[in-house]
N, C-alpha and C positions, 0 to 999 in steps of 0.2 A: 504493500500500500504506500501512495505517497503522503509524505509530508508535511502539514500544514504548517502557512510560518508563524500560526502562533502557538504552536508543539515546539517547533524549533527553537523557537523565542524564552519556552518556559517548560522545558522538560520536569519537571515537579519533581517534589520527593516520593520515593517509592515505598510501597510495605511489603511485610509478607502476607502469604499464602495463608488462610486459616489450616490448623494443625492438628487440631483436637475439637472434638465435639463441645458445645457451648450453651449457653443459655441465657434467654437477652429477653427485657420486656419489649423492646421495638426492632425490627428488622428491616433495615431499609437496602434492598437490594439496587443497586448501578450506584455508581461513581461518578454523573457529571454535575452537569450546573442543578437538575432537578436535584438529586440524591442530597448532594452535597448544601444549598442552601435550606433543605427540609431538615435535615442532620441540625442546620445551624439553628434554624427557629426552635428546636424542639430541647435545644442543650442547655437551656436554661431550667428546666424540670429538675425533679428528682428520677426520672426514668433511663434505665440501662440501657443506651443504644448501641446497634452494633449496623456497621455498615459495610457492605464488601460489592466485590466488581468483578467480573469474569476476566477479564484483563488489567490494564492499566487504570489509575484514574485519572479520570478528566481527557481521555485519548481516544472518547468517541464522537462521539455529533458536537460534544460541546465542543469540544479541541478541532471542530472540524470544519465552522461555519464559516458565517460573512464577516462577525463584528461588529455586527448593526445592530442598536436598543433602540427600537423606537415602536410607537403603537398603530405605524401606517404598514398591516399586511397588505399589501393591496387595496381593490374596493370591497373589504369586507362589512364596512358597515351599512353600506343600504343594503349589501344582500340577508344582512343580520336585522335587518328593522323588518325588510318584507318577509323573515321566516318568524320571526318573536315577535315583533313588533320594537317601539322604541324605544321602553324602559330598558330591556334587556339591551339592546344594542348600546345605548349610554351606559350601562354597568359594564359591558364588556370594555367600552375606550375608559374607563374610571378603572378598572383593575390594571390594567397595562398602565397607565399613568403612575396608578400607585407604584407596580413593580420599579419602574422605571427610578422614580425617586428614590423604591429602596436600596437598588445598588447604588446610585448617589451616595446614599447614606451609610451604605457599609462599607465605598471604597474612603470614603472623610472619616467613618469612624474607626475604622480598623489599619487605616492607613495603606492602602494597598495601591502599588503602584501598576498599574493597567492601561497607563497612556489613556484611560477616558477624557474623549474632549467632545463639548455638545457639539452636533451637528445636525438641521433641517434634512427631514428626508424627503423625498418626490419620488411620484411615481408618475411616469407620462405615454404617451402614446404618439405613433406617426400616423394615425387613421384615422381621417376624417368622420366615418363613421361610430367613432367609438367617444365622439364628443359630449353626447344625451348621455353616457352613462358616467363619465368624470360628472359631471354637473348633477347627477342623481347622489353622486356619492358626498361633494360638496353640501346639497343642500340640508344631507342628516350629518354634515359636519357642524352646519350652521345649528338646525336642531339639539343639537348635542351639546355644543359650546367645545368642538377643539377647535385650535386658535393652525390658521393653516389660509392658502390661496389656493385657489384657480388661479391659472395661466395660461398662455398659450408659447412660452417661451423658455428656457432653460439655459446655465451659462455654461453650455458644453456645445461644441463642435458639428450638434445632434438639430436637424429643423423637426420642430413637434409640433401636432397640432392641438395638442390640448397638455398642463400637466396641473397636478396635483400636490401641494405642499402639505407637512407638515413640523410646526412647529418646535415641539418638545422631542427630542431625539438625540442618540449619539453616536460615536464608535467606540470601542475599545479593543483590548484583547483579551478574550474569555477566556483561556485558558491562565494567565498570570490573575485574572480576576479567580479564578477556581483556586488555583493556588494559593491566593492571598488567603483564604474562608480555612484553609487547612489547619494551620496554629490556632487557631480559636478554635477548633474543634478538638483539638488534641489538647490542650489547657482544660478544657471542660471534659476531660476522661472519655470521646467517644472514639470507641475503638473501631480500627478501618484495616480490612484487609482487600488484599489484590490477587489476582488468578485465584477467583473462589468463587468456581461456575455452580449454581444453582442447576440440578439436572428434573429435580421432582419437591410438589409443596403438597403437605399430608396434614389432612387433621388428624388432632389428638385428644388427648382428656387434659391436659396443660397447656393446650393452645395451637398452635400450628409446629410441624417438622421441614425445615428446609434442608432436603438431600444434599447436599454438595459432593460433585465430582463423585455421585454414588454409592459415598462410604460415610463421611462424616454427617454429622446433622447439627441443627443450630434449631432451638426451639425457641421459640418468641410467641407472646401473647399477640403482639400485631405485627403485619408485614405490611408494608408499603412497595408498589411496585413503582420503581421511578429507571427502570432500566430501557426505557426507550419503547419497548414492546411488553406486554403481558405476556409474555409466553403460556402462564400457567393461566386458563381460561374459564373452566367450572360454569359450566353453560352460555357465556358471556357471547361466546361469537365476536372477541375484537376484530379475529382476523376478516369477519366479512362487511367490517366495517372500517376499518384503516388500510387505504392503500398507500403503497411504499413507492417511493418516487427516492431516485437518485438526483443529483445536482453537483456540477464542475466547477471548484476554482481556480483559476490563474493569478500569478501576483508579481510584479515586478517592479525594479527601483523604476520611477517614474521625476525625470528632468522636467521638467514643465508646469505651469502654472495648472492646478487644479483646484473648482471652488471647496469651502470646507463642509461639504455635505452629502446624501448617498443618495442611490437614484435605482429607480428600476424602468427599464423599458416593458412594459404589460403588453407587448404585442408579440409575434410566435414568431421563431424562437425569443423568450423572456433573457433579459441581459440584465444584471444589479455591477449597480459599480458603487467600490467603494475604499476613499483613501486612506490609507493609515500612517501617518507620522509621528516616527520616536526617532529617538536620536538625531534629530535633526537631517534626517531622510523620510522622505514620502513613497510609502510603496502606494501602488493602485493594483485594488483586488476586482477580477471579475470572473462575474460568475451567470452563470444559467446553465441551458443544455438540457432541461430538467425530463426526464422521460420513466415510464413506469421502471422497475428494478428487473434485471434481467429480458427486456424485450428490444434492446441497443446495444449494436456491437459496434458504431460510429466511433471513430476518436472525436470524443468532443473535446478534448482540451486542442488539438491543432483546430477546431474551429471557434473556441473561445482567445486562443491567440495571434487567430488569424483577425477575427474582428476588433481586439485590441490595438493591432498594425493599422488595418485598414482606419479608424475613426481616431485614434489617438496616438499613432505614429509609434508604441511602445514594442518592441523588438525583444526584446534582452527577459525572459522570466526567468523568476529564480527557484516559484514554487509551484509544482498543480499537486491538486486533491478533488477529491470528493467528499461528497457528504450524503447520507441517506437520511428522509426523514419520511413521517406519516401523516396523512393527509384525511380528514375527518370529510363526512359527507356535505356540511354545514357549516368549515373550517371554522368550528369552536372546539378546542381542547377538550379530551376526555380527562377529568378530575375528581375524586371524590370515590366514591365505594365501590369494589369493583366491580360488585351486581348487588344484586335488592337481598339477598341471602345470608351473604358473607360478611356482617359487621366489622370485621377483626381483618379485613383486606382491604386494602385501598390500592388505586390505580391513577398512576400520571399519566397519559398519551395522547397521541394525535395531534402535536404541537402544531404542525402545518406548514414545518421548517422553518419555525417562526420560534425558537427554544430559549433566548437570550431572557425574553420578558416572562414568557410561559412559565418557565423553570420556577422563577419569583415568583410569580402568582402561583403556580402549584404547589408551592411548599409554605405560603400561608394558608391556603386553603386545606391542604393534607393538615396540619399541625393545628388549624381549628377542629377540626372533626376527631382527631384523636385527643384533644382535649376536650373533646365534646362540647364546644364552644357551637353557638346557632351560626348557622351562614344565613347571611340576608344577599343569598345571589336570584332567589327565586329561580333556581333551577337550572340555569346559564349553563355550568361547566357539567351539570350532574352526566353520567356516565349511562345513568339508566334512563335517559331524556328518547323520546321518541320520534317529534316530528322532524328530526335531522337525519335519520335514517333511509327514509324511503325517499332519498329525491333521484332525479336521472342521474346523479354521480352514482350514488351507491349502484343502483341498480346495472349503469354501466359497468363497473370495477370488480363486481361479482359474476356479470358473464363473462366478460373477460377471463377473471379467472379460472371460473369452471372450461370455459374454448382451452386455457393452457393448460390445463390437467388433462383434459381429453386429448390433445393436440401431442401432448408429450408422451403420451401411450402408443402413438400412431407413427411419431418417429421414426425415418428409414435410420439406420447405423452403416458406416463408412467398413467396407471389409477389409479396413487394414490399421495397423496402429500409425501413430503421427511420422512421420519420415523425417523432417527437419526438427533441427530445436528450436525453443520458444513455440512450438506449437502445438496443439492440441485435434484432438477428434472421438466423436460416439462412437464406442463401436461393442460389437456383438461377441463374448467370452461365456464358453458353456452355456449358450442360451438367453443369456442376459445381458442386459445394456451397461457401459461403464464407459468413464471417461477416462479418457489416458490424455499425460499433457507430456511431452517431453522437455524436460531445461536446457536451459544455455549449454549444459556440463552432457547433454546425450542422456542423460538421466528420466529414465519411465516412470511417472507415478501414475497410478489407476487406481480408482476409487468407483464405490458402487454413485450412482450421480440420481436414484431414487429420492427426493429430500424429505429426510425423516419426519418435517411438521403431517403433512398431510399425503405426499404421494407425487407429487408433481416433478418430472424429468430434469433438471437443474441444466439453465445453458450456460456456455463458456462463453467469460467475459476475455477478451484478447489482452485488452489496454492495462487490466489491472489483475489478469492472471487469476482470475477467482470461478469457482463454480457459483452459479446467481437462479435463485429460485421465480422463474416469472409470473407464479402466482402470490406470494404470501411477503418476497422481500429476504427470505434467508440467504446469507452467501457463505462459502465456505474456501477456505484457502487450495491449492492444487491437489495438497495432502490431506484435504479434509478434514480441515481445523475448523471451528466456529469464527465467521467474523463477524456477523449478523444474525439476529434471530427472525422469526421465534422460536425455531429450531433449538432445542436444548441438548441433543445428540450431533455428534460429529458422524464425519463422515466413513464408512468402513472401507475399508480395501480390496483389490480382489484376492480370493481366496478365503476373505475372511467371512460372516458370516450376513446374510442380505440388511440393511439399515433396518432399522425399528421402526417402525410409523408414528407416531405419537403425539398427536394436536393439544395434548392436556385439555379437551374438552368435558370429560366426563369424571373423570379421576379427583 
């Protein structure tokens, strides 16, 4: 995988592995901005927390994004007025506000150096036709009371026909912000470990058992899910309601006058730009390319640096990456319980790629409800909310799906393994399908390419060398390592024995 340069920038401190079996009143599974800011509102308690990360912390989506705080997703708020109506859509720009303030307020108070500097964000368009709907979204801006412009103008290199400002906004870099949250967490006894994969979650007569790595177990009274995806599901159905969307960065030292704010082009393909300066250098990051997980084998980053060349003359990158995130039918976060059942569960997801503000907001609103505190969202983030479900997104994103499950079964396989290195092919061993990728080094790895959430054929991603699930969002390394879930099994090899199927839907 590559490198982001705010990984680069702030490799953090590392922990161990959990070692021994434990026992915690709170469980907060993932290690990014969500986990790790829920960790922090909660450390002020008398309650045992314990937190851990299938990998590194802070070295997934959050180490992985744009940089951008601010409460302009897109036009999500008339589409959130016409689905709720306008209280709801005004409590949605009021939580982001808040979040917004509160890292303000933890990088001032805890002193954390993150290069945050405010920045106006816009979002604009080069299509005439798409002017009625800037101006729809303006007018529940007006409604609302965020402080923002229409225009028709932008100080970039770019002719637009219509764009969209918003006021309150900034950039930083989230992962040195992650970082910073660490020492306060660690002064307040909460314990955090790293490579401690969650494989299965059991109820018990003391409360919940979280498997790790299929041997050890960690029993806690509550668990919080803040690991990017629910894996563990218990009727819930996230997966047929969160689709998984990939997204490309590029990042390079940029000579030239840039203004101090971030932008997104909302027309197809979507471009977000955005500057960051520390040390008295400016890099400009951009990003888009955005396409479901697994159904793109394009190099987008030569066409994200190709259009960097072309509009803003910048040549020379130092970073690309990706980012995967989850996309709700309604693009309102799923927060709060992880179904109508499970009291003692709670669920963060469907950030929208939008994880910087989210993460804040969900780890006050996790930490209200485990303190049994009243939320007055009137139902906003709840998880078990209904009319956000059935719109044409959802219903598209599930045939979809189900076309790749079927699709993947029907697959012809190549009758010979890869010939070159660097490359890859399906093919047919004792009757069944495996992927075999050959390395630099002439080196054969094969793995069963079945992906163990639900059953769907997993394709090869070229660019970044991964098996990618194009129903559900799993990827897996050549060797059939976990890099993405909800997949909680790795991948088998051949000879060994077929992958396990295992959605955690009923269990």
């Amino acid at each position: 995988m590559h490198t982001s340069i705010w990984v680069d920038l702030s490799p953090g401190k590392r922990f161990k592995p959990l070692s021994e079996s434990i026992e915690t009143d709170i469980l907060i599974i993932g290690g990014g901005l969500t986990g790790i800011s829920t960790a922090l509102e909660l450390s002020n308690t008398d309650l045992n927390i314990t937190l851990i990360d299938s990998n590194q912390i802070g070295y997934g989506t959050s180490g992985r994004n744009t940089g951008k705080v601010t409460p302009q997703a897109g036009l999500v708020y008339s589409k959130i007025k016409n689905y709720y109506g306008l209280e709801k859509a005004k409590y949605f720009y009021q939580e982001n506000l808040k979040a917004l303030n509160k890292i303000k307020e933890n990088i001032s108070k805890y002193h954390i150096e993150c290069d945050f500097a405010p920045a106006p964000s816009f979002i604009f368009s080069k299509r005439p036709d798409r002017i009625t709907a800037f101006e729809e979204e303006y007018k529940v801006y007006e409604e609302i009371g965020i402080e923002g412009e229409l225009t028709h103008h932008i100080d970039l290199p770019i002719d637009v026909e219509v764009a969209l400002s918003q006021t309150h906004a900034g950039i930083f870099n989230p992962k040195k912000y992650l970082d910073g949250l660490i020492p306060i967490l660690l002064k307040r006894n909460i314990k955090i470990y790293e490579s401690t994969p969650v494989t299965d979650i059991q109820k018990s007569n003391s409360g919940w058992r979280a498997i790790i790595d299929g041997h050890l177990v960690i029993t806690a009274r509550q668990v919080l899910f803040c690991s990017h995806y629910p894996f563990y599901d218990h009727y819930s159905f996230y997966f047929t309601r969160l689709k998984p969307e990939k997204s490309y960065i590029v990042a390079g030292l940029y000579d030239k006058s840039f203004p101090q704010a971030t932008f997104i082009d909302e027309d197809d393909p979507v471009r977000s730009l955005c500057p960051y300066r520390t040390n008295d250098q400016t890099w400009l990051l951009i990003a888009g390319e955005n396409h479901k997980v697994g159904q793109s084998n394009t190099n987008h980053f030569d066409r994200l640096k190709g259009y960097g060349l072309e509009v803003f003359g910048l040549s020379n990158y130092q970073y690309a990456w990706s980012a995967q995130g989850y996309v709700t039918p309604d693009s309102i976060p799923y927060i709060g319980y992880l179904n109508e059942h499970d009291e003692e569960l709670y669920v963060a997801t469907g950030f929208n790629k939008w994880g910087n503000l989210n993460s804040t907001i969900a780890a006050h609103q996790l930490c209200d409800l485990v303190l049994n505190r009243k939320l007055n969202d009137a139902g906003v983030y709840d998880p078990s909310r209904k009319r956000g479900y059935f719109t044409a997104a959802y219903i598209s994103d599930n045939v979809n799906s189900i076309y790749e499950l079927i699709k993947s079964h029907m697959t012809s396989t190549s009758t010979s393994l890869p010939k070159e290195n660097d490359s890859a092919s399906v093919v047919e061993l004792d009757g069944k399908k495996y992927g075999a990728y050959k390395d630099d080094n002439g080196e054969l790895h094969i793995v069963d390419i079945v992906c163990p959430h639900v059953g769907t054929q997993l394709n090869w991603n070229s660019i970044e060398r991964t098996w990618d699930c194009p129903a559900h969002g799993s990827r897996f390394s050549y060797d059939g390592d976990i890099i993405e879930g909800p997949s909680t099994h790795r991948l088998n090899k051949y000879l060994e024995e077929p992958n396990k199927i295992d959605p955690h839907i009923i269990n």
